[in-house]
Each structure stands twice: as C-alpha cells, then as structure tokens.
C-alpha positions as CSV (number, residue, x, y, z in Angstrom):
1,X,-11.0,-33.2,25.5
2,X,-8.9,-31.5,23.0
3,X,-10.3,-29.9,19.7
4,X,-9.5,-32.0,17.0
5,X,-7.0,-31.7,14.9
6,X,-7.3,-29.8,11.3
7,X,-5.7,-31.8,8.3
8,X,-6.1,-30.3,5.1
9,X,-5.6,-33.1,2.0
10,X,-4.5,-31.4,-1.2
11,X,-4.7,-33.5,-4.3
12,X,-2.9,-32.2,-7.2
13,X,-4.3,-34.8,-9.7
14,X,-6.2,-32.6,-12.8
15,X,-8.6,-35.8,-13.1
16,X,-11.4,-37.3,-11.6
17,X,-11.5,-40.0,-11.2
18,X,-8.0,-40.1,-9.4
19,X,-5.7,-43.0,-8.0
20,X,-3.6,-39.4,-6.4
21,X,-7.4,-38.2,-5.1
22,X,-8.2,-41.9,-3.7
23,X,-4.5,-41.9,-2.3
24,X,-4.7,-38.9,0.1
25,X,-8.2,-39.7,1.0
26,X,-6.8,-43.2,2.5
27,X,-4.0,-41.4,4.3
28,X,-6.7,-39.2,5.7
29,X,-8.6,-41.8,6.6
30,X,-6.1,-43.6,8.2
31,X,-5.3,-40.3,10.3
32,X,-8.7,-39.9,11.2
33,X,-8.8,-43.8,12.4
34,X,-6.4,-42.6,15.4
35,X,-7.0,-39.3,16.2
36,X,-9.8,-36.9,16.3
37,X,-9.9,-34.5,13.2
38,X,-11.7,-32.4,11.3
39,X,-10.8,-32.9,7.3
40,X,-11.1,-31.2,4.3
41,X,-9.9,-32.1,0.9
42,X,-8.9,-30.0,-2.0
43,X,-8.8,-31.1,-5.3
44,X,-7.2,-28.8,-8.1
45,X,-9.4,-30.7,-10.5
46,X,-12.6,-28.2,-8.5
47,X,-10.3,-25.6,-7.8
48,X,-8.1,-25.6,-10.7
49,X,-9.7,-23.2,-13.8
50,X,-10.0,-20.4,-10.7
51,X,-6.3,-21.0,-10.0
52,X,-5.2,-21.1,-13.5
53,X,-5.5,-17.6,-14.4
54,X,-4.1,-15.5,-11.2
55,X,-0.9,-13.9,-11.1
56,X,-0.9,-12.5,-7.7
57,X,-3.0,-13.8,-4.9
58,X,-5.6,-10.9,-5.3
59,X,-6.8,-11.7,-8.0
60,X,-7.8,-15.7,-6.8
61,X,-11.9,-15.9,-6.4
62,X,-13.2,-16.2,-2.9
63,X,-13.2,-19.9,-3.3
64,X,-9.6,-20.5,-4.1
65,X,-8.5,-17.9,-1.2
66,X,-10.7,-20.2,1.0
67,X,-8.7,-23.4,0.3
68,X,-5.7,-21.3,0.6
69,X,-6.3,-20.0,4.3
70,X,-7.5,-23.6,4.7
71,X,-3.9,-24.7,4.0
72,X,-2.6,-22.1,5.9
73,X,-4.6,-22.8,9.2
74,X,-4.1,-26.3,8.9
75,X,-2.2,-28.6,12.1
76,X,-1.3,-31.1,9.2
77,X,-1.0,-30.9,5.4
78,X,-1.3,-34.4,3.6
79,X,-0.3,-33.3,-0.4
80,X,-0.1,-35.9,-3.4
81,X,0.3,-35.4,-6.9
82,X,1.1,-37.8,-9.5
83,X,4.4,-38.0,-11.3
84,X,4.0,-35.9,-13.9
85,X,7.0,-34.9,-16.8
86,X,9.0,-36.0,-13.8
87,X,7.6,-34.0,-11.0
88,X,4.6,-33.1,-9.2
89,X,1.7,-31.1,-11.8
90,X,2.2,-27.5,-12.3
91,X,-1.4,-26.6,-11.0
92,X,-0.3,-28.3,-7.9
93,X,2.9,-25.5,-7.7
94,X,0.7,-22.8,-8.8
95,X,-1.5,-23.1,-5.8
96,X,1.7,-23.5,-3.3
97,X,3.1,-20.5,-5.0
98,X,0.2,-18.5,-3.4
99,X,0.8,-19.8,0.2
100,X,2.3,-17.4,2.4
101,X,6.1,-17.7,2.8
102,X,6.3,-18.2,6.3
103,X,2.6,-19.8,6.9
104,X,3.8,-23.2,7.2
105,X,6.8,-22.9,9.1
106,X,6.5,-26.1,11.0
107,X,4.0,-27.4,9.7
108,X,3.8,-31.0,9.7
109,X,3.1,-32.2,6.0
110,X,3.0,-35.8,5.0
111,X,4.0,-36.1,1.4
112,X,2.6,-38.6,-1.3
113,X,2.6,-39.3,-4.7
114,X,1.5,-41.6,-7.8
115,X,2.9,-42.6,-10.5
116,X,2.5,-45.7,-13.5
117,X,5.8,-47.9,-11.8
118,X,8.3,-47.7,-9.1
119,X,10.9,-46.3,-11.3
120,X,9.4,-42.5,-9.8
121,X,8.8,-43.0,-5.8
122,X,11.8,-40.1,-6.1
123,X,9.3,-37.7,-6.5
124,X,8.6,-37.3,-2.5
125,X,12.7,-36.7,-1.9
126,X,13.8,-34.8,-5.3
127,X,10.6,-32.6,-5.7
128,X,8.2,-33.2,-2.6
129,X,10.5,-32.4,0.1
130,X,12.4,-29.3,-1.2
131,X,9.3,-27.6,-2.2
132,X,8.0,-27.8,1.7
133,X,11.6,-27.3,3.0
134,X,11.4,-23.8,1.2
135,X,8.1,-23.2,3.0
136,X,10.4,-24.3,6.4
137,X,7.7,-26.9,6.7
138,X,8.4,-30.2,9.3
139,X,8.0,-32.8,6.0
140,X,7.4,-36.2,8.1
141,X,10.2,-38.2,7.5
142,X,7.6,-41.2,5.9
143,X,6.3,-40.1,2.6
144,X,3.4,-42.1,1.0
145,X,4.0,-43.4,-3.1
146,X,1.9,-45.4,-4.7
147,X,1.8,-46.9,-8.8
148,X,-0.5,-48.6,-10.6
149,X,-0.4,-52.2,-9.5
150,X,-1.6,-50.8,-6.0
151,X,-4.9,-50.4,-7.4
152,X,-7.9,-51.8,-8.9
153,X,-9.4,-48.7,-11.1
154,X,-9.5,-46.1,-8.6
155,X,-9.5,-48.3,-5.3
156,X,-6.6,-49.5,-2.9
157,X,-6.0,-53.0,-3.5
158,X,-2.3,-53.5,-2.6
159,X,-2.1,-54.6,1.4
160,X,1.8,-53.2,1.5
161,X,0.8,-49.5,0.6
162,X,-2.0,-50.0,2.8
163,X,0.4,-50.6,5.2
164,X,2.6,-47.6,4.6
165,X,-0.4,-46.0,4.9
166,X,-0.6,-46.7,8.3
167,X,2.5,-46.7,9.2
168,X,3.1,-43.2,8.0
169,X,-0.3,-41.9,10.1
170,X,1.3,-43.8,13.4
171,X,4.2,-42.2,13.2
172,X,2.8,-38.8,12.0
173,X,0.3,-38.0,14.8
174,X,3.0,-37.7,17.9
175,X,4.4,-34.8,15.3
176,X,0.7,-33.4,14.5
177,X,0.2,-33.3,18.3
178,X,3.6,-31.2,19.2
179,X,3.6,-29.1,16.0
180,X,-0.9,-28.2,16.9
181,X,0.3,-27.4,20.7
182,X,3.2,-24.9,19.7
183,X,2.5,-21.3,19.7
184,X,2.4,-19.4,16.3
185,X,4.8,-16.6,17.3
186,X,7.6,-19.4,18.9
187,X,7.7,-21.0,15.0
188,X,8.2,-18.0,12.9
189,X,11.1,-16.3,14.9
C-alpha cells in the first residue's frame, strides 16, 4: 500500500463560522472519499493575529512556521477565500507571501472561493490562478466557487456545487498521484 496522500486545506475566511471554512472542508472530504489521505486544515481565523504582525518569515511563532512547512510539504493544496474588495483577503496573501518561492513548484492546488452571488466566480481565474502560477504551482484546471444560495447557514445545501465538488476531486487525484510520485529535485530544475 502506498502512504497516503498529504492535502493541506487553507481557509482564508477571518470568521468562524465560515461558508469558505465549510467549503474546503467538503472538497477535502470529498478527496478523502477516493483516496487515502492524511488532512489538515488551516484557518487564518487560528492563525491569523500570529501572522498579522511579521515582516519576514523569522519573526512568525512556531505555530504559524508549522502551518507554513505544512503547506510546503504538502502533495495537494486545496485554498479558498471569500471574495473580498474583489479578491481573495489580504491575511490569506500575507501567509502565501511567506511560502518559499520555489516550494510549490508543481504542486497540485485546487482553488475555491465564496462569495454573496455569481457576479464573482472570477475570483479562481483573475486572482486565484496567478497567485499559484507565480509560485509555478500545477493549479487543477477545475476550481471550486460557491455563493450564498449554496448554503443553509454554514452547511452545503445546493446538489450542483456538491457536484462540482466531486467532480473537481475525480479529476484532481490522477494529478495528486503523478505530482506525490515525482522527485523533488526533477520539479525545481
């Protein structure tokens, strides 16, 4: 048997209760419903007033520099944030801006996001996807977005993004699987 895979869930949501929160934990769910994994989930809304103050990576507590190696070490990166001013939240890009440049080179990351319509499923293609292409990431060609109506309070009711919720972990996992069995040196060259 193969070790399982290591997803790392980022939620860049700074509240809790969170339909971005409840939005990556369903996509890891869903990832975890066809392959064997071992999850963890970050929320800036724990990690967030630790974050918040650091200028340079060496001055983040022990606790933040654990999520970040977490990221870093990571065979898939599910990240959501919530539409906010018309992009994803700046805690969320404060963490990312502590990653190391080339620690996610080919890196498969699955992108999501919430928002209050339709009007800003953009987000994954005009802010998601160039922020990860910097990082040379492979961003999965299926994002995940989600508004309102596709919950009741904080839980999934809409059977469409449930859907593209499992849609995007099928056609994730043959990606996972190639980008996990690559060597390190073979990505960053």
């Amino acid at each position: 048997m193969t070790a399982p895979f290591r997803v790392v869930a980022v939620s860049g949501s700074l509240h809790e209760p969170s339909k971005t929160t409840a939005l990556v934990r369903a996509i890891t769910a869903a990832i975890a419903e066809r392959a064997p994994v071992e999850s963890q989930l970050i929320e800036l809304t724990q990690i967030g007033p630790g974050l918040a103050g650091a200028l340079r990576r060496d001055q983040l507590p022990a606790e933040v520099e654990e999520q970040l190696r977490a990221i870093e070490a990571a065979d898939l990166l599910i990240v959501g944030s919530p539409v906010y001013r018309a992009s994803f939240t700046g805690l969320f890009k404060h963490l990312f801006d502590f990653v190391g440049q080339y620690d996610l080179v080919g890196k498969p990351v699955l992108l999501a996001a919430t928002g209050g319509g339709e009007r800003h499923a953009l987000i994954i293609e005009h802010q998601l996807r160039p922020l990860f292409g910097f990082f040379q990431a492979l961003t999965l060609p299926l994002g995940v977005y989600a508004s309102d109506t596709d919950f009741d309070g904080y839980e999934i009711t809409s059977e469409i993004l449930q859907s593209r919720i499992s849609l995007a972990a099928e056609r994730a996992l043959p990606l996972v699987g190639y980008a996990a069995s690559r060597p390190v040196e073979l990505l960053v060259s």
